[in-house]
C-alpha positions as CSV (number, residue, x, y, z in Angstrom):
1,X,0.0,0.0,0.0
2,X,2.6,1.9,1.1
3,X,4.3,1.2,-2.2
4,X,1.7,2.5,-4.4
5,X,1.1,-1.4,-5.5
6,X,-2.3,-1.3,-3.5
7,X,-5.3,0.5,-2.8
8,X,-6.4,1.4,0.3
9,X,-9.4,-0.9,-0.3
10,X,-7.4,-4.1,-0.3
11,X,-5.9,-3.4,2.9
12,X,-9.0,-2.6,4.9
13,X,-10.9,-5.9,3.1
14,X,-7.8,-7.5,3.7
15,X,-7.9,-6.4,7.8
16,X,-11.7,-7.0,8.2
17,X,-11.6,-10.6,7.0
18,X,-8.4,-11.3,10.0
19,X,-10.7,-9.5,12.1
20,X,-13.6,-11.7,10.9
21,X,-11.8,-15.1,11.4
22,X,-9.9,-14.1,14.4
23,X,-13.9,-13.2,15.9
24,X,-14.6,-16.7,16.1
25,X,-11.8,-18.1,17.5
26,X,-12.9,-17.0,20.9
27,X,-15.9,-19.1,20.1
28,X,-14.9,-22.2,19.6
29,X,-12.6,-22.0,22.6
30,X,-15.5,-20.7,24.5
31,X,-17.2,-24.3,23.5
32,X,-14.1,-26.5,23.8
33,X,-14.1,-25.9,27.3
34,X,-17.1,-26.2,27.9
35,X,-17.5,-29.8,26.4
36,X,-14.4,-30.8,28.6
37,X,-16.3,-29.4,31.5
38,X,-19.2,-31.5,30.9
39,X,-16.9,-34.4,30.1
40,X,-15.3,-34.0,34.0
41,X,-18.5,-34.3,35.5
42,X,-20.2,-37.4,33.2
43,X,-16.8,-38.6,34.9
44,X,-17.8,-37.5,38.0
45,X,-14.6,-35.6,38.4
46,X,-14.3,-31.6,39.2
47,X,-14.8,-29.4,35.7
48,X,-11.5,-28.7,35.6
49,X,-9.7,-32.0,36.2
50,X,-9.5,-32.8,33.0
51,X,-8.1,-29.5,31.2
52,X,-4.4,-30.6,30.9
53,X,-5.2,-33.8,29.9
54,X,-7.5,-32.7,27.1
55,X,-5.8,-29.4,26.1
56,X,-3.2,-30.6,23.6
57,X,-4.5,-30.6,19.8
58,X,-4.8,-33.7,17.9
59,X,-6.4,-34.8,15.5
60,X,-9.8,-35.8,15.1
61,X,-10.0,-40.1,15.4
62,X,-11.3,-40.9,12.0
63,X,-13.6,-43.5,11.0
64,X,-12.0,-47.0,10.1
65,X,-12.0,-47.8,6.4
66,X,-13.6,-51.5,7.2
67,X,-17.2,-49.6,8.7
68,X,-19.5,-51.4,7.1
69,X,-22.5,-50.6,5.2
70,X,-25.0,-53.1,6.7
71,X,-24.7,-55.6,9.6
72,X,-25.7,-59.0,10.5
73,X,-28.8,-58.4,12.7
74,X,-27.9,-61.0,15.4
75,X,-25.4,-58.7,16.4
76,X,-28.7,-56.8,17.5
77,X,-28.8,-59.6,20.7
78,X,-26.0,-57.7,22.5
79,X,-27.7,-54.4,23.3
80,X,-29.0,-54.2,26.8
81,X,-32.4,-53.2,25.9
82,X,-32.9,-56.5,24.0
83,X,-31.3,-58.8,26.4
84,X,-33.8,-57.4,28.9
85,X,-36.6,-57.4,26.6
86,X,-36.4,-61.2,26.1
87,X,-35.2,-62.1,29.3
88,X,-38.6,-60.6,30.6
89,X,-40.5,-63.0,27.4
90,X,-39.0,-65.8,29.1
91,X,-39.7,-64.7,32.9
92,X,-43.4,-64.5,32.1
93,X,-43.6,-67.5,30.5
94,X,-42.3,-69.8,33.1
95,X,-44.5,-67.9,35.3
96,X,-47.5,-69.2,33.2
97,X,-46.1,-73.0,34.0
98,X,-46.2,-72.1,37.7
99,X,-49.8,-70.9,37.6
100,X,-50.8,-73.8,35.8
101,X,-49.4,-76.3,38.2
102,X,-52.6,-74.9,40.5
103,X,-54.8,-76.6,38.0
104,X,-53.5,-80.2,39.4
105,X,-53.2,-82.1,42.8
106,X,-50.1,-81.7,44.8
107,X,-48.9,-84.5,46.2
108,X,-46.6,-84.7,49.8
109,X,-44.9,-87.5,51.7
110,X,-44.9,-87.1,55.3
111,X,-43.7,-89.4,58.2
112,X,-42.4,-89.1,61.8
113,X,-40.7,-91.7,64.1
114,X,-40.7,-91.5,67.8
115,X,-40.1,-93.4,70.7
116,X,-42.8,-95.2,73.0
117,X,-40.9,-95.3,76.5
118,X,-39.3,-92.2,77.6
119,X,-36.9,-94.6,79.8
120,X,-33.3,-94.6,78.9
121,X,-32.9,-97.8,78.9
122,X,-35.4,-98.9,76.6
123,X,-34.1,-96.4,74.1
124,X,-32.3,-99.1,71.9
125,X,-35.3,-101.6,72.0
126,X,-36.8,-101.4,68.7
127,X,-39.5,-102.5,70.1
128,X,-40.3,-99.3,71.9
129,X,-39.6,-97.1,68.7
130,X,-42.5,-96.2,66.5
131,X,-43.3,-94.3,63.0
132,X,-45.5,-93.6,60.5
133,X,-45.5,-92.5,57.0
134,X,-48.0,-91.5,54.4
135,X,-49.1,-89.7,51.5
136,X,-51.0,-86.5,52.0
137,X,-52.2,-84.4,48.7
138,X,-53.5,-80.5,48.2
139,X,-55.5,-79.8,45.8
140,X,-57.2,-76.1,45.0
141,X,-60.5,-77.7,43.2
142,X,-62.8,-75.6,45.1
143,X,-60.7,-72.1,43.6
144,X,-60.6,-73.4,40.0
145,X,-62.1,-69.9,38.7
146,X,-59.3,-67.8,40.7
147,X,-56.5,-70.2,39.4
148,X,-57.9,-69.9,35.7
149,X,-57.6,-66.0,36.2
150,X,-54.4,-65.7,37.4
151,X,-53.4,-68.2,34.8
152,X,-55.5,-65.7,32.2
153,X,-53.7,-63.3,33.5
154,X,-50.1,-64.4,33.2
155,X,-50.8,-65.3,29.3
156,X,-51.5,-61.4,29.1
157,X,-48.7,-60.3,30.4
158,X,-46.8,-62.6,28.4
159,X,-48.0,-61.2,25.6
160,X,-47.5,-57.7,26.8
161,X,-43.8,-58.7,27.1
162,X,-43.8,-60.3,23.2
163,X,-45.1,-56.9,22.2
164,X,-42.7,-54.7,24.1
165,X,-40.1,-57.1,22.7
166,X,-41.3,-56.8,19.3
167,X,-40.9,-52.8,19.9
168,X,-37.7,-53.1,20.9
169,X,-36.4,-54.6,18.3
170,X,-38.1,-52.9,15.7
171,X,-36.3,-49.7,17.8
172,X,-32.9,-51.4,17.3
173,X,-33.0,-51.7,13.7
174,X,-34.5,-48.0,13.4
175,X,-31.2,-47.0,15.1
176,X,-28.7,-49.7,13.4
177,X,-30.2,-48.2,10.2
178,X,-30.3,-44.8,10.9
179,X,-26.4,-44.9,11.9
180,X,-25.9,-46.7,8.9
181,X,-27.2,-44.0,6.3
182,X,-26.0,-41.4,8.7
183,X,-22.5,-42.7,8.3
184,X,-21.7,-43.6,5.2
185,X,-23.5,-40.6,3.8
186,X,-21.3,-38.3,5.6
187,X,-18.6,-40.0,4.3
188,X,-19.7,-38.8,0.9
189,X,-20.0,-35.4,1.8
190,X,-16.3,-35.9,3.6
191,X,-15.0,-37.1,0.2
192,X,-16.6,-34.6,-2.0
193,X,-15.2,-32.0,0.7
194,X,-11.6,-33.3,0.4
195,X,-11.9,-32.4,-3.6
196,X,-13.2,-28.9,-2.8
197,X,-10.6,-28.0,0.1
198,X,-7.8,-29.3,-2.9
199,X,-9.8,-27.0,-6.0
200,X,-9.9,-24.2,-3.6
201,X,-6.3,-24.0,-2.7
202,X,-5.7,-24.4,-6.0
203,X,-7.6,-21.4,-6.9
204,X,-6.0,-19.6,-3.5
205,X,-2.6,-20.1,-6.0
206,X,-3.6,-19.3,-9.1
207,X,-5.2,-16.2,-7.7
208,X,-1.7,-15.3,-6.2
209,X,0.3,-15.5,-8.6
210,X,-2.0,-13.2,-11.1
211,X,-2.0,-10.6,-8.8
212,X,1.8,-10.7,-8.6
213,X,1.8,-10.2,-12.3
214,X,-0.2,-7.2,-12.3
215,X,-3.8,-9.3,-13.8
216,X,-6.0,-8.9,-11.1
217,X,-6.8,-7.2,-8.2
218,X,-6.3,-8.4,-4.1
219,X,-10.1,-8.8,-3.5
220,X,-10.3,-11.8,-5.5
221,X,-7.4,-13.5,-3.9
222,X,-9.1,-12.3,-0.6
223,X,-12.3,-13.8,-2.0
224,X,-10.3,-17.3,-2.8
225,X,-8.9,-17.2,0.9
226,X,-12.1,-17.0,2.1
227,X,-13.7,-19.9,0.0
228,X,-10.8,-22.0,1.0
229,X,-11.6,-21.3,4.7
230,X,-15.4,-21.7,4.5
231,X,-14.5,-25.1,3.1
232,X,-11.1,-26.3,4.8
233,X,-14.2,-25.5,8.0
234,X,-16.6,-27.6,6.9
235,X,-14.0,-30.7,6.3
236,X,-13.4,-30.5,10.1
237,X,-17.0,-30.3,10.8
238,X,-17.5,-33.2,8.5
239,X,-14.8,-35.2,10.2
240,X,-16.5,-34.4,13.6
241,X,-19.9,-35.9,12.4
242,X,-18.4,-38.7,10.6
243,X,-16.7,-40.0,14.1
244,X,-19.8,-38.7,16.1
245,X,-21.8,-41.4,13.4
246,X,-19.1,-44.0,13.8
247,X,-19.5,-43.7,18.0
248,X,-23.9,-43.9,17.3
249,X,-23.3,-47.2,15.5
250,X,-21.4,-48.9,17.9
251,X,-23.9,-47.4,20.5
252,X,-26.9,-48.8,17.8
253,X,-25.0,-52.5,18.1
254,X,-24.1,-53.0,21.0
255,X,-20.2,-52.8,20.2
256,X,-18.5,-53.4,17.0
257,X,-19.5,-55.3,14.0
258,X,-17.5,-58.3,14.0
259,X,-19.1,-61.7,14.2
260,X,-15.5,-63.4,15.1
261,X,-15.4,-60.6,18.3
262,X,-18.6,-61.3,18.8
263,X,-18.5,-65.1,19.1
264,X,-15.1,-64.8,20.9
265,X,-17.0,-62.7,23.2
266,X,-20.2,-64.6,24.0
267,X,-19.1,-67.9,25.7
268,X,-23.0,-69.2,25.3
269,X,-22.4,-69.1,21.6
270,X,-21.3,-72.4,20.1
């Protein structure tokens, strides 16, 4: 400027775009902390506790290149919600089999054995011992309706717990399939970013080097700058999101996708 090689109008675009970026780094900050904050507590740690450990930069953990784009669905057996669901299927049905057993006689052995002399002596006469033994029986005939009730009413409730199994599952694979698109859509839109980020710092270049030679003026490389920032941005966010999916898909399984983990893991399997 100085130099007579610039306007004064570069320099002040050029100084409110700095100004511009350098606005939002205060932001960000702002929210990094706050997310360790929040990460301190789900630890149940003070806010704070974590700052040093977390303040070094690195890079965002990537997706692996093996995440798949569907999933067998017996890997849907390890979630929690499932385990539970059919663990309560199979609760209420032996509960069925216990209220049925009211429908028949129960039978009972019974016996005692005694002594007829309370004189020492004649304690190891067997002639003075005596005992008895016999069968004895229960039977709730007279109750039949309120047994066929509760009966009635255990068959509901095992339905009941079919359906909310049913529900859960039909949850599950909303969730598995939702991660699923989520994730390997976003990894189009991480590729297709990749490409810009590279045409735009191509264009940040080209845009130099003709306003060295005199063929163009500094807003456009300003303008090129900025398209390159806007998109080198939105690649980080992307990366972000595309982790963020990765972490909802092993939270939609249950884990990971391997069936070899998975069998390793699960000693009931064969």
């Amino acid at each position: 400027f100085e130099g007579g090689f610039a306007s004064g109008l570069d320099v002040a675009t050029a100084e409110a775009q700095v100004a511009t970026t350098a606005a939002v780094i205060p932001l960000l900050e702002a929210s990094a902390r706050q997310a360790i904050y929040s990460l301190s507590v789900l630890l149940g740690r003070a806010p704070a506790a974590l700052i040093q450990e977390l303040a070094p930069t690195l890079a965002i953990p990537t997706a692996p290149p093996s995440a798949p784009l569907s999933v067998p669905s017996e890997l849907l057996r390890r979630r929690p919600d499932i385990r539970q669901a059919e663990a309560e299927i199979h609760a209420a049905t032996a509960r069925i089999g216990v209220a049925e057993a009211d429908l028949f006689p129960r039978f009972f052995i019974s016996g005692s054995v005694g002594l007829r002399s309370s004189e020492l002596g004649s304690w190891l006469d067997w002639t003075s011992r005596l005992w008895s033994i016999g069968p004895s029986a229960s039977w709730r005939v007279f109750d039949m309706g309120r047994v066929r009730s509760d009966i009635a009413q255990r068959e509901a409730l095992q339905e009941q717990s079919l359906i909310a199994f049913q529900k859960t599952v039909l949850t599950a694979l909303q969730e598995v399939e939702d991660a699923l698109i989520s994730l390997s859509k976003e990894q189009e839109h991480r590729e297709a970013l990749v490409d810009a980020v590279a045409f735009n710092r191509k264009a940040v270049d080209l845009s130099i080097k003709l306003y060295t030679e005199g063929q163009t003026d500094f807003l456009n490389v300003l303008q090129a700058q900025r398209s390159l920032f806007v998109t080198e941005e939105a690649l980080a966010q992307s990366t972000r999101t595309l982790s963020t999916n990765l972490v909802a898909l092993y939270k939609a399984l249950g884990g990971g996708w391997d069936m070899q983990e998975e069998s390793a893991a699960d000693p009931e399997q064969p």
